[in-house]
N, C-alpha and C positions, 0 to 999 in steps of 0.2 A: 775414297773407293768403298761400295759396299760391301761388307766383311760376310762369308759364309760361312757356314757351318757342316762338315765332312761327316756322315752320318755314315758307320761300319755297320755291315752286317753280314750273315753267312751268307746267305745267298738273297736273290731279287730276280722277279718277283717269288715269293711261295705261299701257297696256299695255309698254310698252316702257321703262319706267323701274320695273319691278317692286322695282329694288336701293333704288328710294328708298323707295319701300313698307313695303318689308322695314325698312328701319332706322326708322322713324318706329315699325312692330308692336314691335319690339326695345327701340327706347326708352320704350314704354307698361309694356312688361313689366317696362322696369327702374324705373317710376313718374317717369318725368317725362312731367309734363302737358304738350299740345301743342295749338294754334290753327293747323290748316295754314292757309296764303294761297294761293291759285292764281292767277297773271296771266292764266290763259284761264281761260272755261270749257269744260266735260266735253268731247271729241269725240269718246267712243267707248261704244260701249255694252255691250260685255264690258269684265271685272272680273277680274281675279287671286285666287284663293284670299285672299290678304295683306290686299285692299284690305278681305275684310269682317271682317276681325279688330280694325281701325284704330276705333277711337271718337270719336280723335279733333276738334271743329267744324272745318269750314272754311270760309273768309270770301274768294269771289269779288272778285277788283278789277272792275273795268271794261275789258276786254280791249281796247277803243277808245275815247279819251275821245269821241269823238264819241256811243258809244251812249247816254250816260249825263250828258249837260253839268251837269245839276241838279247831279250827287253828284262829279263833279268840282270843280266851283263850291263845291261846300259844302267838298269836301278843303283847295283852297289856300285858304279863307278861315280854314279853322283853322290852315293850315300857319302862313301869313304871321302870326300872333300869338304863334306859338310863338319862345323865345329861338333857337334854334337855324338860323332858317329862311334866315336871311343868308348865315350859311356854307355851309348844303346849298346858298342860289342860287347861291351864290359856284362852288362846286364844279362842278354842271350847268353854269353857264357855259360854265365853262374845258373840261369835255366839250363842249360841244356847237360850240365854235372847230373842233376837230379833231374833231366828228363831226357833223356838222350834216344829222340824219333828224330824218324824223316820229319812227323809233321812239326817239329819243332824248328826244323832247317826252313821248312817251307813259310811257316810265320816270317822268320825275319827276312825270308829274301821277300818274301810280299809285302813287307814294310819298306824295303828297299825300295820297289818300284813305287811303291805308294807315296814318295818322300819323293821319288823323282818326276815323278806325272802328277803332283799334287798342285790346281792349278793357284796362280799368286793370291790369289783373293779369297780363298782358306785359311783364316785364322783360327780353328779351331777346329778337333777330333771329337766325336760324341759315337761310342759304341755301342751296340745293343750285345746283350751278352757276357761276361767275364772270362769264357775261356779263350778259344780261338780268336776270337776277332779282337778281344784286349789284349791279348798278345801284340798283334798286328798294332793295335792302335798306340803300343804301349812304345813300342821300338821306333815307330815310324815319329810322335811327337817329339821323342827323346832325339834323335835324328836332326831335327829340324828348329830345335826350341819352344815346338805349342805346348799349349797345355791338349788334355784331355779329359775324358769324364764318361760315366757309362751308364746302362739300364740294364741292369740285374734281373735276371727272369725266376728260372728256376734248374736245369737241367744244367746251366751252367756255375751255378751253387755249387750242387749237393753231389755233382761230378768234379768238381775239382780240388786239388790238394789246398789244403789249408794255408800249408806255405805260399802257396802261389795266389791266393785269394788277398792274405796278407798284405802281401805287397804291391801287389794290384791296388788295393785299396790306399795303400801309404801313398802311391805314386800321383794316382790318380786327385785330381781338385778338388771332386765331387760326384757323390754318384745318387741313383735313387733306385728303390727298387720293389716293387707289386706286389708286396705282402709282409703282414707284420711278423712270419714266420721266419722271413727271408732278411727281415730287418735285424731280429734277433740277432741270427746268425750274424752277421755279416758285420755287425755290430762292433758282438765281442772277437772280432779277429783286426779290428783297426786298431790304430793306437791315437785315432781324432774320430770316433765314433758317431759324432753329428755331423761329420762330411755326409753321412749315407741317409737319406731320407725316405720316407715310406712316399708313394705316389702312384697308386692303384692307376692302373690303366682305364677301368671303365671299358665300356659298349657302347659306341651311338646305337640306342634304341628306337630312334628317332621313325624311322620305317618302316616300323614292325608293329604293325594293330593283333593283336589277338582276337583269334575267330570265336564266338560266340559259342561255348562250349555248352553240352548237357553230362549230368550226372552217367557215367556208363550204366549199362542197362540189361547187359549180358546178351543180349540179342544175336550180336556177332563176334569175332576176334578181337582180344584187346589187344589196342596197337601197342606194341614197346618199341622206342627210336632208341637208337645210339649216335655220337658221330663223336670220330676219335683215330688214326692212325690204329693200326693193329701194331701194338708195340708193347712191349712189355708191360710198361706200367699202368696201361690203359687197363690191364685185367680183365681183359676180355673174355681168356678162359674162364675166370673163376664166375663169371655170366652165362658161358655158356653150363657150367656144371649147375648153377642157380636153376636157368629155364629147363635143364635135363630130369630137374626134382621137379618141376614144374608139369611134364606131361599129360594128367590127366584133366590141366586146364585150357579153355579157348584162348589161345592167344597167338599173334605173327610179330616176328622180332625183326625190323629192318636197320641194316646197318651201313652204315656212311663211312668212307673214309678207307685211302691205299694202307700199303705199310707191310714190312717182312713179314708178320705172322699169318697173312694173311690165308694162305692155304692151309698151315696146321691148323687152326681155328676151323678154317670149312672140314676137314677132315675129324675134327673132335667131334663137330655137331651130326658128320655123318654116323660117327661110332655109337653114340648118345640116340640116336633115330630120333633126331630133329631137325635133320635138314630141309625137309620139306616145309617149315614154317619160317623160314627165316631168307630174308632175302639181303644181297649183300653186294650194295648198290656202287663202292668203290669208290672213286673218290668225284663229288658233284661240284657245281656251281653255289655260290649261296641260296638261288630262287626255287633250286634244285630242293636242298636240304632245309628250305623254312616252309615249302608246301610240305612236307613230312611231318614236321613236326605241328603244323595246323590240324594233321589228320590224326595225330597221335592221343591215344591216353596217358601214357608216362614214359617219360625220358630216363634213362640211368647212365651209369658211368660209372663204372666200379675201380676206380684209381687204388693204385698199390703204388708202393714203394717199389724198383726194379733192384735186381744185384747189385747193378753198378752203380745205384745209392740215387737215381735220375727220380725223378718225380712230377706229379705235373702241381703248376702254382695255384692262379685263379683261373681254371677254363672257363673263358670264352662259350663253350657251347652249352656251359651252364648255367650262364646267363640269359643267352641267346631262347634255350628252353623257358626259362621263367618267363623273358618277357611276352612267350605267346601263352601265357598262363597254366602253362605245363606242370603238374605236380614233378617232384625228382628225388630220383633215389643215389645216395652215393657212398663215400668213406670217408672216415676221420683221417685224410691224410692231407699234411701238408695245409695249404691253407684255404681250403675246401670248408672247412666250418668258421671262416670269416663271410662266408659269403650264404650257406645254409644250415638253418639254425634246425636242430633234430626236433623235429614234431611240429614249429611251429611255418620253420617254409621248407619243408622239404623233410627230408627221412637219412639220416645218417647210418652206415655199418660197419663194425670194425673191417679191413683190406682182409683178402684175402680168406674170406668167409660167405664161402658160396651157399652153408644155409641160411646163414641168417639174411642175405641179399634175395634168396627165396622166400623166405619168409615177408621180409617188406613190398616184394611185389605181392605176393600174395594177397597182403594188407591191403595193400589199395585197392587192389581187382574187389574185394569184398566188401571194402568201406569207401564207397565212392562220390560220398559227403567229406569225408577226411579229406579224401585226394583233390576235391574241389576246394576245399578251404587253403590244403598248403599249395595250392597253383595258384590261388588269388593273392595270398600273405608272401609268397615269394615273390611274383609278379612286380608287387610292391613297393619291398626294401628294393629287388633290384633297381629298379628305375629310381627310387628316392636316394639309395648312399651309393651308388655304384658309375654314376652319370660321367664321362671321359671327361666334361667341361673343366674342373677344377685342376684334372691331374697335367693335362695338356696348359694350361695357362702356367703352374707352376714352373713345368719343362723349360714352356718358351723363357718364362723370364731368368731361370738360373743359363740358358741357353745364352739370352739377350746381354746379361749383366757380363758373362765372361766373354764375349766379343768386345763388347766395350771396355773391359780391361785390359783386353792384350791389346788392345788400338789408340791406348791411352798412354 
């Protein structure tokens, strides 16, 4: 029988997790069969290019056991027959001492159903994420005797307890994960430190020609794009206090992308008397947000660390920028300077410092020889070290190898 592979994640489809998308399209290609699980359902109703490529099923948990009591009910009663179910309660326990939420109740009864609807030719759990969904992944293998394994992003890091990452990591076979920042970490909390591997995700760039750019010329408004959730760490405010110092220059700031802040932010820009230059376009398509960025002079992205310690990894949309040869401005956060190197592809600022962020737009609007050389020199690395081909082949084969170990 041919063995699959149960691919967790929060939710399916969303727009803002395209990079999982992509590797799931990646590992079809490379034939390994896949069963996604989503712990929510859908809540969006645009699509990515990627997602209509994907074939393949996916099998909804119960995003709140209350929705669903019957199939919950039915979950732990298979759970509880299972050899294994003592030690997964054993486990949830000792979590739920030191973490004692609903959504901690809600992980393991979604393991439950997961282990009971899990269909027979699933040999193996591969997670995206280490909090929520490793949870889930971690109870429901333990449950049933698989192994499992996971993809380490970011938000799921640097938000969760130490303890809990820990052992996450001890349980788990093997993991990999998108940044050497994120490797570090994650590293020194194992106690087999080369379980966890670095394996950038990459961008197919493959579709994306960059338009025939001219030096800006002051003639009209200089375009500045963003695209990014309005969320804390995106630093959006500290963008708009930048283009607020900015006033007495031509320029329209169009922005991409839903998200909570989204009205304080129009309301900051109102206070600042810049609302009139800025347009704020909400959440698009891809064809939507790559004619933007053809029309653009420079791209930013002014990433901060957020309270809750959330952060972003390797954005996607800043790649996406480079490869239509978009000069970019951003911050030393995270691992944002494995991917733009200051002065020579692109423009680094310390977070949280809306003059200096003024300042480097600045720069460019006035040096627009500079701004052409770091849109060609970024262009470049991107496309030469950042290519998904190598990280997707890795995936599949650590994917391929532990099928064929558990069927061995």
């Amino acid at each position: 029988m041919e063995r699959r592979v149960a691919i967790l994640v929060k939710g399916y489809p969303r727009l803002s997790e395209t990079f999982i998308a992509q590797e799931i399209a990646g590992l079809e290609d490379r034939g390994l069969d896949q069963l996604i699980v989503s712990l929510r359902q859908p809540g969006e109703t645009k699509v990515h290019p990627v997602h209509r490529r994907i074939t393949a099923p996916v099998l909804y948990l119960p995003e709140y056991l209350k929705d669903d009591p019957a199939r919950v009910k039915r979950g732990r009663d298979f759970a509880e027959r299972q050899p294994g179910f003592a030690e997964a309660e054993r486990i949830f326990q000792a979590d739920l001492k030191r973490d004692h939420t609903a959504n901690r109740y809600r992980r393991f009864g979604q393991a439950c159903v997961l282990a009971a609807e899990l269909p027979a030719d699933v040999g193996w759990l591969h997670t995206h994420y280490l909090h929520t969904p490793a949870s889930v992944a971690r109870y429901a293998a333990t449950i049933l005797g698989l192994g499992w394994s996971f993809s380490a992003h970011a938000k799921d890091i640097w938000t969760s307890e130490a303890w809990e990452l820990a052992e996450k990591l001890d349980s788990s076979a093997f993991g990999v994960t998108c940044t050497a920042t994120n490797l570090d970490y994650l590293q020194s909390l194992a106690r087999q430190p080369k379980k966890v591997e670095l394996v950038y995700h990459g961008l197919d760039l493959s579709g994306i020609t960059p338009p025939k750019r001219e030096p800006y010329d002051g003639d009209r408004p200089y375009r500045i794009v963003s695209v990014g959730r309005a969320v804390e760490k995106k630093g959006y405010g500290d963008l708009i206090r930048a283009l607020a110092r900015l006033k007495d220059r031509d320029w329209h700031f169009d922005h991409v992308g839903g998200g909570a802040l989204a009205k304080k932010l129009k309301d900051q820009t109102a206070k600042a008397g810049i609302a009139d230059r800025i347009t704020w376009h909400g959440s698009r398509e891809r064809r939507d947000v790559f004619a933007l960025l053809e029309k653009a002079d420079l791209f930013v992205l002014p990433s901060r660390i957020a309270r809750s310690g959330d952060r972003d990894g390797l954005p996607n949309v800043l790649m996406e920028a480079q490869a239509h040869r978009l000069p970019v401005i951003s911050t030393h956060v995270s691992a944002i300077p494995e991917l733009v190197t200051d002065g020579e592809t692109g423009l680094l600022v310390k977070e949280r410092d809306p003059k200096a962020l003024a300042e480097a737009i600045a720069r460019l609007m006035d040096d627009p020889a500079l701004a052409m050389r770091l849109a060609e020199a970024g262009e470049r690395r991107v496309r030469e070290k950042f290519s998904p081909e190598p990280g997707l082949d890795r995936v599949a084969a650590l994917l391929g190898d532990a099928l064929r170990a558990k069927a061995a």
